[in-house]
N, C-alpha and C positions, 0 to 999 in steps of 0.2 A: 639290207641289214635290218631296217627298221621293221619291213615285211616278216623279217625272220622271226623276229621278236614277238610282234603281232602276233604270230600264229600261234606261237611256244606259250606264251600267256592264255591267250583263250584256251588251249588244249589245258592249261594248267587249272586255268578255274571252272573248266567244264562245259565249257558250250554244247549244245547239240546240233544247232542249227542255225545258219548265218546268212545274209543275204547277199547276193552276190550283185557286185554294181561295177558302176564304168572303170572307176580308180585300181580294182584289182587286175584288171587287165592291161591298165596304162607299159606296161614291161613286156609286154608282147605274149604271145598263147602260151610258148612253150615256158616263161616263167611262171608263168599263172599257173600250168597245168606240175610244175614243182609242190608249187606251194599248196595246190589244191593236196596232194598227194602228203604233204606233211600233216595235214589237220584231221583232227580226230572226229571233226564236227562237220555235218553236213551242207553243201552249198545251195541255194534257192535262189531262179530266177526265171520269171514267168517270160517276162518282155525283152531279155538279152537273147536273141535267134541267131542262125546260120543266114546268111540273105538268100543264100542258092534255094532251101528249104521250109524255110520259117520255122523251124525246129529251135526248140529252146536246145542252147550250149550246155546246159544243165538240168536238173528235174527241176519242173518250172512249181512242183508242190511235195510236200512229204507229211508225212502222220507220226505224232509220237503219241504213244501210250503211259500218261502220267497216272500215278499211285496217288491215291487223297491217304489223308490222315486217318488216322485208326477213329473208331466212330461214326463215320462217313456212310451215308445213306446209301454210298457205292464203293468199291473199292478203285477202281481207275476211271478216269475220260479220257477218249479222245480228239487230240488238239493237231489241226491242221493249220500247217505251215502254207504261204505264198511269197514269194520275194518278188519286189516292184521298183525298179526304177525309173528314172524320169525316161523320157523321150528324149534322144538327141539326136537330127538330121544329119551333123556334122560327124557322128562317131562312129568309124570305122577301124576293125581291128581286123588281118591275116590271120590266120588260122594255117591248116594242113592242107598241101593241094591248092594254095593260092584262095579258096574260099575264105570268104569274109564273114567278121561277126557285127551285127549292127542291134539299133535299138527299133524296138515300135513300140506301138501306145499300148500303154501301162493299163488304162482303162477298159478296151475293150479284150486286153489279156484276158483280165482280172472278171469280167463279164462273162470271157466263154469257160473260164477254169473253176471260176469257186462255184458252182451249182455243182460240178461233178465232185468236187472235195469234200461240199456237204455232204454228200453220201457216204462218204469215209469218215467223217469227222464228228465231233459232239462239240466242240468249239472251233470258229476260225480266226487267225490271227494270219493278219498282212506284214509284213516285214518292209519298211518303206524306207527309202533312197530319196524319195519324191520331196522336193518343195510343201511344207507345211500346208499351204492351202490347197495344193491341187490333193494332198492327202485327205482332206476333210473331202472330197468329193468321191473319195473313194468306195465310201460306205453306200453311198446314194447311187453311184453305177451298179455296185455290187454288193446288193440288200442282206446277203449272209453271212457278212462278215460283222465278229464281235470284238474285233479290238488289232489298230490299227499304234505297232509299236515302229518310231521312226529315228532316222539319224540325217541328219542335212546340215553339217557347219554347228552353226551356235544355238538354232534355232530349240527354241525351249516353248510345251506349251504349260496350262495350267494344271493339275492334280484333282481337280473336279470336275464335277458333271455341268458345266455352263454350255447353255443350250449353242448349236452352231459353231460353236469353238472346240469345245474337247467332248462333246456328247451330240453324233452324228445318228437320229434315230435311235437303233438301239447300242448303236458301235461307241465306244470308247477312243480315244487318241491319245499318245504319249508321245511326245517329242522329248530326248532328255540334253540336246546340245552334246559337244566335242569336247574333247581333251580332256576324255575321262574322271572332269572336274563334276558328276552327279552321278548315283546311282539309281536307273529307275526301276523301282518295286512293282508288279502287278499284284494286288490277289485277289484269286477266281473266286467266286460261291456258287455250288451249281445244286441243283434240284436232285431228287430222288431219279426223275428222268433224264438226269445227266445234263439238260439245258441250262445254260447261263441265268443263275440267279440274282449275281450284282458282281460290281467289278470296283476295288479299291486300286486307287495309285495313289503312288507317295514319289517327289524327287527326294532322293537324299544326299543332299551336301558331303563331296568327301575332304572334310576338313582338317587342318591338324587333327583334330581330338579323334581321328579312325588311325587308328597303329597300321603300319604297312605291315601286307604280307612278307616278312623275308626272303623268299625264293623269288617273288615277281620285284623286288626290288634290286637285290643284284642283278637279277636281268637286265632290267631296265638302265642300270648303273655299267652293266658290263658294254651293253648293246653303244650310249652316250661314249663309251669310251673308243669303242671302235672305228666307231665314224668319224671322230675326230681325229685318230691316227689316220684313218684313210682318208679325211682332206688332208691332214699334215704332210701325206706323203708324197699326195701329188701335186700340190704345190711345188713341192722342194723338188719334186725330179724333173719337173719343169726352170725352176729357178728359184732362189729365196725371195728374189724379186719380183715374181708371175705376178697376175690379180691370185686371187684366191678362190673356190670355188665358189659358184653364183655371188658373186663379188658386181655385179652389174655392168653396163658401158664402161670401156675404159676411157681413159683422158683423151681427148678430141685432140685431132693433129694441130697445130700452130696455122692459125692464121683460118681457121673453120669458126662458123658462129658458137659453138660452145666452147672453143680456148678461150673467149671472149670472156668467159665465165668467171667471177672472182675464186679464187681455188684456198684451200687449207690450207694455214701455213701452223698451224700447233699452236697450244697455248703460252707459251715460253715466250712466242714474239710480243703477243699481249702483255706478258708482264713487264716487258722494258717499258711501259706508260703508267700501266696501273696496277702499280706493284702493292698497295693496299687492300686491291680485291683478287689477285691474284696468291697473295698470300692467305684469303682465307681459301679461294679455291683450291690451295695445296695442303691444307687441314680437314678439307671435306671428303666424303666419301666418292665422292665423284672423282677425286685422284688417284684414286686406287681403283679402280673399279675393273682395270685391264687383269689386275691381280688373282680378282674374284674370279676371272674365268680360266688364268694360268692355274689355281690350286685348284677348280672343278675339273680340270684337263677337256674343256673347253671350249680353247683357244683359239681353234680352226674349224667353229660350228658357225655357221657362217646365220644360224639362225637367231645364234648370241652375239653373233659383232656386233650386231649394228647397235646396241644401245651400249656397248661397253668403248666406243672408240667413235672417233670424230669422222662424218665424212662417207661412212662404208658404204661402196656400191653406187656414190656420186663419182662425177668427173675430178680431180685432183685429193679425189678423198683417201680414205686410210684401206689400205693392199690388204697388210700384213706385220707383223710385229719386225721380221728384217727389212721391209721394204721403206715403212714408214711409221720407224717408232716415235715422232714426234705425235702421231695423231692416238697414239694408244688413248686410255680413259676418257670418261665424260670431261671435256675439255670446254674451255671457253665457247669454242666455233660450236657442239653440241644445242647450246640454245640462241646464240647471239648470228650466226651465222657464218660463212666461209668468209674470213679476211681480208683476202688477198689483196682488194682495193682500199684497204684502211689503212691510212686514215689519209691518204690520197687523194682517190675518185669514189670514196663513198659518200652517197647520198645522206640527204637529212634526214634522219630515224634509222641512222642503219643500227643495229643491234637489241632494237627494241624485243621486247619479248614478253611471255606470261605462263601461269600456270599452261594454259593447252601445248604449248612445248612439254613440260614436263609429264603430261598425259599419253606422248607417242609414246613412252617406254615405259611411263608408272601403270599398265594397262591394269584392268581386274586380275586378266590372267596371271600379267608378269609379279606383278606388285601388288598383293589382293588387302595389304593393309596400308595401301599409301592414303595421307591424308594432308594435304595440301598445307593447312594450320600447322600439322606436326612436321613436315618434312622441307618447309621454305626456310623456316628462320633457321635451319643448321648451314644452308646455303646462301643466306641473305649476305649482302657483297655491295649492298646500296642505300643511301638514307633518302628520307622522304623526298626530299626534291629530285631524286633520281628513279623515286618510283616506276616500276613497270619499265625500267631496264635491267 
């Protein structure tokens, strides 16, 4: 579903060309080759081959023909595409015919292809998969290329020419990080001769203050909704009681070294002792917090439990809202820990805690205005000699 989405967006805002890497094939050929089939925009990949053949699974390069602005010393260049991913010994995919698709090095792809692409090309641009540093070496196996645009996780580089870092000879580097929290700009200036005359980048923040596009937003809104019906669903056609999808290890059988474990027992048991900080935990927003994912519908995203309920994807920790609604919202055991042995067999300092608790879930991403000043003392549950519990 989310693949589906993916694709229907880019088609929407216009892609031409995209690089093709391990993760689109994780679903096996024949999904891949669906989804290849939906997009509007072109696939590139130099170093994903057949192993029987060594033939790239795709065109390992492609040329687009870009129009400059009115005024312009010429009226089009053109920009040749390469797509690179990393090397992976261990990745192997079936194909048709039992043939396999595998990875090789990216480097010396990129060594035998871009001289012949320069011949097609008036600029080259790499399309990168690669680890940010093995990226920077890109340039230097393969002296023709002018700008190396990447994606690898979170990795972010800097918007200027700093020598060795984002300015490889004469190649440029842009890394803009994941989860479409930047947008990265290029712009080209190129010569009367159509050769790279200088190369600007900018990341740009997409922050509140950028208005969603309407249509990519219900998408994105429709898509959130579907997935969550489809863990709902199959949950419950298993039992309202099942784990829940990637719900982690279940509960360790009686008398195995993890039953040994102290397990969830809810906030509610905490308050028959200490009903003064449990009464403010039942005014904070951390008691509701199960809520906030009931009215987003969801509830059975299993990407959003674990910071809205006690426990999830631990051994005695929280299923499901039928299976174990004691453990719903940020609960006591959230930052003090699982229970089960208090106030019994728990040790000296059990419970102790600090802000780096409240950093697993206030992340940049999840939480991009948490500020530890602003957001302790609505939860504050303790006076000074109980500091830092």
């Amino acid at each position: 579903m989310q693949t589906d989405a993916l694709i229907e967006a880019m088609n929407g805002l216009g892609y031409q060309v995209a690089n093709l890497s391990q993760r689109e094939l994780l679903h096996g050929y024949d999904a891949f080759l669906k989804w290849k089939k939906q997009a509007r925009f072109e696939l590139v990949s130099a170093n994903l081959v057949w192993q029987d053949t060594g033939e790239p699974v795709v065109a390992p390069t492609t040329v687009r023909k870009v129009a400059l602005r009115d005024g312009a010393r010429t009226r089009e260049v053109r920009i040749g595409f390469i797509g690179l991913t990393r090397n992976n010994p261990a990745f192997q995919k079936e194909g048709p015919g039992g043939r396999r698709i595998v990875t090789v090095d990216p480097f010396a792809a990129a060594e035998k292809l871009v001289p012949a692409l320069k011949g097609k090309s008036d600029i080259i641009v790499a399309l990168s998969s690669l680890d940010v540093n093995e990226a920077r070496l890109l340039p230097k196996r393969a002296k023709e290329i002018d700008l190396v645009l990447g994606g690898n996780g979170a990795m972010q580089t800097r918007a200027d020419d700093f020598p060795e870092d984002t300015k490889i000879g004469k190649a440029s580097v842009l890394y803009v990080g994941d989860q479409g929290k930047f947008l990265g700009e290029v712009r080209l200036a190129v010569d009367a001769k159509k050769a790279l005359a200088s190369t600007q980048r900018a990341l740009v923040g997409l922050t509140r203050e950028w208005p969603e596009d309407e249509a990519l937003a219900k998408l994105m809104e429709t898509t959130k909704l579907a997935i969550n019906d489809y863990n709902k669903a199959q949950t419950e056609a298993a039992s309202p009681f099942a784990a829940a999808p990637s719900a982690g290890p279940a509960a360790a059988p009686a008398g195995s070294p993890a039953a040994a474990t102290p397990g969830y027992t809810g906030s509610g048991r905490c308050g028959a002792c200490h009903a003064q900080e449990y009464d403010v935990w039942g005014r904070s927003g951390h008691a509701r917090a199960w809520q906030a994912l009931v009215k987003a519908h969801q509830d059975y995203n299993p990407t959003c439990i674990g910071c809205h309920s006690v426990g999830f994807g631990k051994p005695q920790g929280f299923v499901n809202a039928g299976a174990t609604p004691q453990l719903i919202d940020v609960g006591c055991e959230s930052c003090h820990g699982p229970s089960g042995g208090h106030p019994e067999a728990a040790g000296k300092g059990y419970g102790a805690t600090d802000t780096a608790s409240c950093t697993t879930c206030h992340t940049k991403e999840n939480s991009p205005d948490f500020d530890p000043a602003t957001y302790v003392p609505k939860v504050r549950h303790w006076d000074g000699a109980k500091a830092g519990r």
